[in-house]
C-alpha positions as CSV (number, residue, x, y, z in Angstrom):
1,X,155.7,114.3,82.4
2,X,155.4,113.0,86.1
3,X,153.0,115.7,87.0
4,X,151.1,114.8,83.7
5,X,151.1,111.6,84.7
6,X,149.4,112.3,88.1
7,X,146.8,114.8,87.5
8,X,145.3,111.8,84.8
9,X,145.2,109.8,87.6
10,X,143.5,112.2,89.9
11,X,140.7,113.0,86.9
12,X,140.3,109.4,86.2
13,X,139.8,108.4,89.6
14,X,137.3,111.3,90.4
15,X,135.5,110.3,87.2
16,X,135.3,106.3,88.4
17,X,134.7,107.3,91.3
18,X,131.6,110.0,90.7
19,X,130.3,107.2,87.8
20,X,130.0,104.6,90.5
21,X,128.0,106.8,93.2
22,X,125.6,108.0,90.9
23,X,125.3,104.3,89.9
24,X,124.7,103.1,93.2
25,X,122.3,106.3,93.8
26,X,120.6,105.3,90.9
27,X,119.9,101.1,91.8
28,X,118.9,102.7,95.5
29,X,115.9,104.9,94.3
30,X,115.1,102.2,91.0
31,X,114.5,99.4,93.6
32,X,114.0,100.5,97.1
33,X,113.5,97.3,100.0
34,X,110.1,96.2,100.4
35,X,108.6,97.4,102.7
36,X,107.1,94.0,105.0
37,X,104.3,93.6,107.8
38,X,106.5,93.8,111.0
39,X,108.1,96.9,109.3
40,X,105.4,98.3,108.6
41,X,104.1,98.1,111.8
42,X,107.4,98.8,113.5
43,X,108.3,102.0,111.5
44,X,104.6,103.7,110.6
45,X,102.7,102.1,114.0
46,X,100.3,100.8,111.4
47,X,99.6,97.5,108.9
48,X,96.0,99.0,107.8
49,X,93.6,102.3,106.8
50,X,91.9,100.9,109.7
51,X,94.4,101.8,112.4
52,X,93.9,105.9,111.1
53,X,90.4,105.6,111.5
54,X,89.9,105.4,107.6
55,X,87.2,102.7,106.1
56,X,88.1,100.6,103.6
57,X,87.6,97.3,101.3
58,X,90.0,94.3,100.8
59,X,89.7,94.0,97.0
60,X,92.1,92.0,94.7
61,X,93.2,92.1,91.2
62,X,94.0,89.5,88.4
63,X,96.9,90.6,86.3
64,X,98.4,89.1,83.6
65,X,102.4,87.6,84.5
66,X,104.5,89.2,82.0
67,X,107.3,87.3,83.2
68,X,105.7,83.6,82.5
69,X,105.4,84.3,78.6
70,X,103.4,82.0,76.7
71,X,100.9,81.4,78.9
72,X,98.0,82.9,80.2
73,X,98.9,83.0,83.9
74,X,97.1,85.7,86.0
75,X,98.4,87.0,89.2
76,X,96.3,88.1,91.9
77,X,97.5,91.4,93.5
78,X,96.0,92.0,96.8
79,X,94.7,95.9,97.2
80,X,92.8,98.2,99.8
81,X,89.7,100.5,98.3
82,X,89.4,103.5,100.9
């Protein structure tokens, strides 16, 4: 019965345990950190299409805020056309 006992334990932890990882895998690559100027600049050595020699076109686009229901809020998201 003791050995019983244990080997649940064992199968129960592995099976916490493996649920949790691919939880946390799961929140990692669902929402990944933004990705900000500096770091941008830090990580890529670039902020703009400009700095690879690419032309492009500061354009911006009016959304509608799904998250303020009710009303007819836009959002402006700010986009490159190259």
């Amino acid at each position: 019965m003791g050995w019983l006992t244990l080997l649940l334990m064992f199968v129960l932890t592995g099976v916490l345990l493996v649920t949790f990882v691919a939880w946390v895998i799961a929140l990692s690559l669902l929402h990944p950190p933004r990705m900000s100027d500096g770091k941008a600049l830090y990580i890529l050595r670039r902020m703009s299409p400009a700095d690879i020699g690419l032309t492009y076109e500061r354009i911006t686009f009016s959304v509608h805020d799904e998250a303020a229901r009710g009303s007819d809020q836009k959002l402006a998201m700010a986009a490159w056309w190259i």
